[in-house]
C-alpha positions as CSV (number, residue, x, y, z in Angstrom):
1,X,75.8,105.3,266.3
2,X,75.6,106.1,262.7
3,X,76.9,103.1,260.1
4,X,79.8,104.2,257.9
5,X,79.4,103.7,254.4
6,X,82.2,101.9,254.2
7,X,81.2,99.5,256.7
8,X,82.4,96.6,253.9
9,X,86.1,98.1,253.8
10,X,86.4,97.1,257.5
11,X,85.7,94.0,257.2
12,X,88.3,93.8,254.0
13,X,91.1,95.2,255.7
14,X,90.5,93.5,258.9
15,X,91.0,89.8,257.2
16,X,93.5,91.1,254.8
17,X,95.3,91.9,258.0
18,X,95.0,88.6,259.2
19,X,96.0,86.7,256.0
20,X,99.3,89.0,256.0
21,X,100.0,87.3,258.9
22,X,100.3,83.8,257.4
23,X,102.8,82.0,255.2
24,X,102.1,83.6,251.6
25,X,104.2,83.4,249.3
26,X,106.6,86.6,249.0
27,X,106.2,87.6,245.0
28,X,103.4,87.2,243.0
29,X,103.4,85.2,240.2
30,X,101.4,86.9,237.9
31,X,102.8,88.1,235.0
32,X,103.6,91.9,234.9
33,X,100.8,93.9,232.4
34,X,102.0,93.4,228.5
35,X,100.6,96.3,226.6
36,X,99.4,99.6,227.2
37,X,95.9,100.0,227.0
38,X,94.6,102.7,224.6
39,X,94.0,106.6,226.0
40,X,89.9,106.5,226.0
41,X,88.3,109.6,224.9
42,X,86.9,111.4,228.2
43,X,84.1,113.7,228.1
44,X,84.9,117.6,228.9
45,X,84.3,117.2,232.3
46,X,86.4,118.4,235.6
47,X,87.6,114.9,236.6
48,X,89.1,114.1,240.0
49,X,90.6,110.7,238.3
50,X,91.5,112.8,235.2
51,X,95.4,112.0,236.0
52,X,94.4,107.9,237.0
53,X,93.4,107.8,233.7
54,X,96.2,109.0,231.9
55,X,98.8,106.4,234.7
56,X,96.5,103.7,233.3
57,X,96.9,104.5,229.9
58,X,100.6,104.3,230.1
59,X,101.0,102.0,233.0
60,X,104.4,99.9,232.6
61,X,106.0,96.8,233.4
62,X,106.7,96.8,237.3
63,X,108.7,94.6,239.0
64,X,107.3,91.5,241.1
65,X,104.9,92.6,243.4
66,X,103.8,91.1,247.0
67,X,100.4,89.9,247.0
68,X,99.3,87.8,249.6
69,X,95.8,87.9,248.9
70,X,95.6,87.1,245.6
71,X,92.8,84.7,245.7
72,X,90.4,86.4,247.3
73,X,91.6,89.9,244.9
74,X,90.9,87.7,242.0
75,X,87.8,86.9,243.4
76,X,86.8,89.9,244.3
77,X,88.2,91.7,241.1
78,X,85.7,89.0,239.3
79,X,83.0,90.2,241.4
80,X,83.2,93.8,240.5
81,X,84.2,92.4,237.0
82,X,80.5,91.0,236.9
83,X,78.7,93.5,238.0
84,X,79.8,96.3,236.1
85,X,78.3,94.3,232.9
86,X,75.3,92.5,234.6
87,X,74.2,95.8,236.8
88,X,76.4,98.7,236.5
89,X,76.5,99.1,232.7
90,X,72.8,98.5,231.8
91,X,72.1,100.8,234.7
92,X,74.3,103.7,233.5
93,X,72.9,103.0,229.7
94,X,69.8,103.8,230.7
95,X,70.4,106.8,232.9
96,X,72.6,108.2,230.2
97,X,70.2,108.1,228.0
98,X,67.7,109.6,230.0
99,X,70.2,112.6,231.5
100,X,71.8,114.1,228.4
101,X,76.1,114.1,229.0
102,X,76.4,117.9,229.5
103,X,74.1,117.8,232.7
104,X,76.0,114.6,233.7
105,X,79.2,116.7,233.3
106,X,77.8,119.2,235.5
107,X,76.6,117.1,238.3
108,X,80.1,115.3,238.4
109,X,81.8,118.6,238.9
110,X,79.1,119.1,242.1
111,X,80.2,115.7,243.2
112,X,84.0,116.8,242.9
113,X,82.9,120.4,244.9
114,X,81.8,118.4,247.4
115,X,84.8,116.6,247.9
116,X,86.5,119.9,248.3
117,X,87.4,119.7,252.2
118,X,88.9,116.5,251.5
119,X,91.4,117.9,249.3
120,X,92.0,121.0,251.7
121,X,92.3,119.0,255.0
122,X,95.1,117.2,253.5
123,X,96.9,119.5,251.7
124,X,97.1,121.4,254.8
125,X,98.4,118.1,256.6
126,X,101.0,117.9,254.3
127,X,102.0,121.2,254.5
128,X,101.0,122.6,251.0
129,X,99.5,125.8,252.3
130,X,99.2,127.5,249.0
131,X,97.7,124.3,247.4
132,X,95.2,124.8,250.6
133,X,94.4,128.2,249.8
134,X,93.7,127.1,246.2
135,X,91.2,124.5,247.1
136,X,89.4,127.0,249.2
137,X,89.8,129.5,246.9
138,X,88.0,127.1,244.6
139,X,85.2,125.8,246.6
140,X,84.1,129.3,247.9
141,X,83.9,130.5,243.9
142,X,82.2,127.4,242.7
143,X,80.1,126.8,245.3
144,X,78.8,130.2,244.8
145,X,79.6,131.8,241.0
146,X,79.5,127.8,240.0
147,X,75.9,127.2,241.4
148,X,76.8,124.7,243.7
149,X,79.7,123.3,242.1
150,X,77.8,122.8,238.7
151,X,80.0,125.0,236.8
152,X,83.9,126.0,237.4
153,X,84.3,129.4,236.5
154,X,87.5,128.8,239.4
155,X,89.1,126.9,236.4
156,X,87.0,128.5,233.7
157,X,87.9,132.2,234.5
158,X,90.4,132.6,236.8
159,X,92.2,129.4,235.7
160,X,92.5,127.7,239.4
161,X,93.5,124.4,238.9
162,X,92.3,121.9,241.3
163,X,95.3,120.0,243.6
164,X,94.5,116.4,244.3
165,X,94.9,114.9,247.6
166,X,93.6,112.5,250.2
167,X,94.2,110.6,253.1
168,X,95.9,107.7,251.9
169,X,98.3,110.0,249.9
170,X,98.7,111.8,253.3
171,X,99.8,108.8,255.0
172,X,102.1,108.0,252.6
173,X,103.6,111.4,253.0
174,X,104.6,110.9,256.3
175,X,106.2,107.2,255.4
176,X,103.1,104.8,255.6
177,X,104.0,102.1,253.5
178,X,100.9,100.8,250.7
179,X,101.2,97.3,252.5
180,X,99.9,95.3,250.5
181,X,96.5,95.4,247.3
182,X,93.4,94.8,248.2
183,X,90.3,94.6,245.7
184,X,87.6,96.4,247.5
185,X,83.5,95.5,246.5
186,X,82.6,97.8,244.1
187,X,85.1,100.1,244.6
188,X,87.9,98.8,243.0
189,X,92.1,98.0,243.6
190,X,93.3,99.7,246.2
191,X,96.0,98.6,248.8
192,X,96.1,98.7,252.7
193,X,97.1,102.2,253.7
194,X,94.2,103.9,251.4
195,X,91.5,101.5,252.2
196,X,92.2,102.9,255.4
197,X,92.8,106.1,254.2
198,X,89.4,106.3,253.1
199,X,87.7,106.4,256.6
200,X,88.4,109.5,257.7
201,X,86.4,111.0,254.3
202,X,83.2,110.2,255.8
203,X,83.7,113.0,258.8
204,X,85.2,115.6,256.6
205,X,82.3,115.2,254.2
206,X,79.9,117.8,254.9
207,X,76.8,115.8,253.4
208,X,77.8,113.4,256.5
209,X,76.5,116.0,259.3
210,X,74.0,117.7,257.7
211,X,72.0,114.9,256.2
212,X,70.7,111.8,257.7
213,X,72.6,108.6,256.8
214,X,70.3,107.4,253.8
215,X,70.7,110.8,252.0
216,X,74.4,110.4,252.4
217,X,74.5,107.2,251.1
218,X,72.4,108.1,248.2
219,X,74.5,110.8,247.8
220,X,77.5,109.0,247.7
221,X,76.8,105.9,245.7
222,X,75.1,109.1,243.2
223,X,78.2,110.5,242.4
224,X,80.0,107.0,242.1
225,X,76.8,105.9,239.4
226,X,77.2,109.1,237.2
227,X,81.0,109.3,237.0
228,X,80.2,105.7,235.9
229,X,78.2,107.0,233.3
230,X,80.4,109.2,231.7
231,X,83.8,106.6,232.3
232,X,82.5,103.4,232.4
233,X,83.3,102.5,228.7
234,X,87.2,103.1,229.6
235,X,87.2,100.2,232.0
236,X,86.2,97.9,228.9
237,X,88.9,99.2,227.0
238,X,91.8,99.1,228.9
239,X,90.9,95.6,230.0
240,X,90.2,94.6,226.5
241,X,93.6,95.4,225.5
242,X,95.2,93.7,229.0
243,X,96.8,90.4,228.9
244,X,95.5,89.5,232.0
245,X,93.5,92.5,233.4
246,X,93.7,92.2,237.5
247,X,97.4,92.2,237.0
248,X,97.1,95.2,235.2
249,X,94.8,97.3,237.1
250,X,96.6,96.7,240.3
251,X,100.0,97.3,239.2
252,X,98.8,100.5,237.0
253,X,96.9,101.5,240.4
254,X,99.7,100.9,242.7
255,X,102.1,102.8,240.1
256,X,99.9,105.9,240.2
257,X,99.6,105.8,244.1
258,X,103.5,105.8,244.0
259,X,103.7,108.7,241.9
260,X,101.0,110.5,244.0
261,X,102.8,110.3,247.4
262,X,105.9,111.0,245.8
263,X,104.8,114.5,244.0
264,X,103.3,115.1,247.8
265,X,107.1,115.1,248.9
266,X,108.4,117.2,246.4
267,X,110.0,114.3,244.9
268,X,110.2,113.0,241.1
């Protein structure tokens, strides 16, 4: 049987579930983020995580949250914290300055075609049919006017705006709690319900049946390495300006999360 990608999220959520189950302490003691980091400059690009950066440039003071693994999300937050400047960032420095930024731009907005049945599988689950018809709508005119997903004339000239969604917003739709953060290798905060979430992506990827598993995985970890490229400085910024910067990426990621399922209910 094929390996997952995301063989290492398994293993996360397995012992975070098993940790829940122990005597930890019911509110974190970490103090709430202090300041808002600055908005960083984005390249023109089509941007899945447009709006995640805009929640973390304004993310708030939340109350108390529950986080019985806050060791090991310091840890791993650390981890991630270490590689971005040891590995990640001299990595994307030298790709970007090999690839010039518009052809960067363009494979990003390939990388976000791709993701395209994602987004229509679970608008459909959720019941947005018209949002469904507009992701198909924009991944039959992109994938084909756009050359693959390298331009957007669905945006560009029609002005189809892409309509986020994704399993982990899905659950919370129908009334799956977030449980509780959890810092995944490499990938970043996140919290029970979309670590989960994220499993059912691998089999409503198309790349996953029509390539072997190395090509996906290159294919994957290609399109995390050049949004890095074009994104990574923001990370330095808004934890620059954090008073202590895993409080503040988990709360601004568990705020945005919040707001996501609730726009998937119609709420405000």
């Amino acid at each position: 049987m094929r390996t997952l990608r995301l063989w290492p999220l398994i293993a996360v959520v397995c012992c975070a579930a098993c940790a829940h189950g122990r005597n930890a302490p019911k509110q974190d003691g970490d103090p709430p983020p202090q300041a808002s980091a600055p908005k960083a400059e984005t390249p023109k690009a089509d941007s899945e995580f447009d709006q995640f950066d805009k929640e973390f440039g304004q993310a708030t003071a939340r109350p108390a949250t529950r986080d019985p693994l806050r060791g090991y999300n310091r840890f791993m937050f650390n981890v991630n914290d270490k590689f971005y400047f040891w590995v990640g960032k001299p990595l994307t420095k030298g790709y970007s300055f090999i690839i010039p930024q518009v052809a960067r731009v363009a494979v990003g907005r390939a990388f976000i075609n791709l993701k395209a049945p994602v987004r229509i599988v679970n608008n459909a689950l959720t019941g947005h049919f018209k949002a469904t018809g507009t992701e198909l709508t924009r991944l039959l005119t992109n994938s084909t006017l756009g050359l693959g997903g390298l331009f957007d004339p669905a945006y560009s000239w029609f002005h189809i705006k892409q309509v986020e969604a994704d399993f982990g917003q899905t659950l919370g739709h129908y009334g799956v709690g977030p449980g509780f953060p959890v810092v995944l290798p490499l990938l970043g905060p996140s919290d029970v319900r979309d670590g989960l979430g994220l499993l059912p992506e691998n089999f409503v990827n198309p790349v996953y049946w029509v390539a072997s598993y190395p090509d996906y995985l290159y294919t994957t970890i290609g399109g995390d390495f050049n949004y890095l490229s074009l994104h990574g400085d923001e990370y330095e910024k808004y934890k620059k300006d954090a008073v202590d910067p895993y409080t503040y990426f988990r709360d601004a990621y568990l705020e945005y999360r919040e707001k996501r399922v609730k726009e998937s209910r119609g709420e405000k």
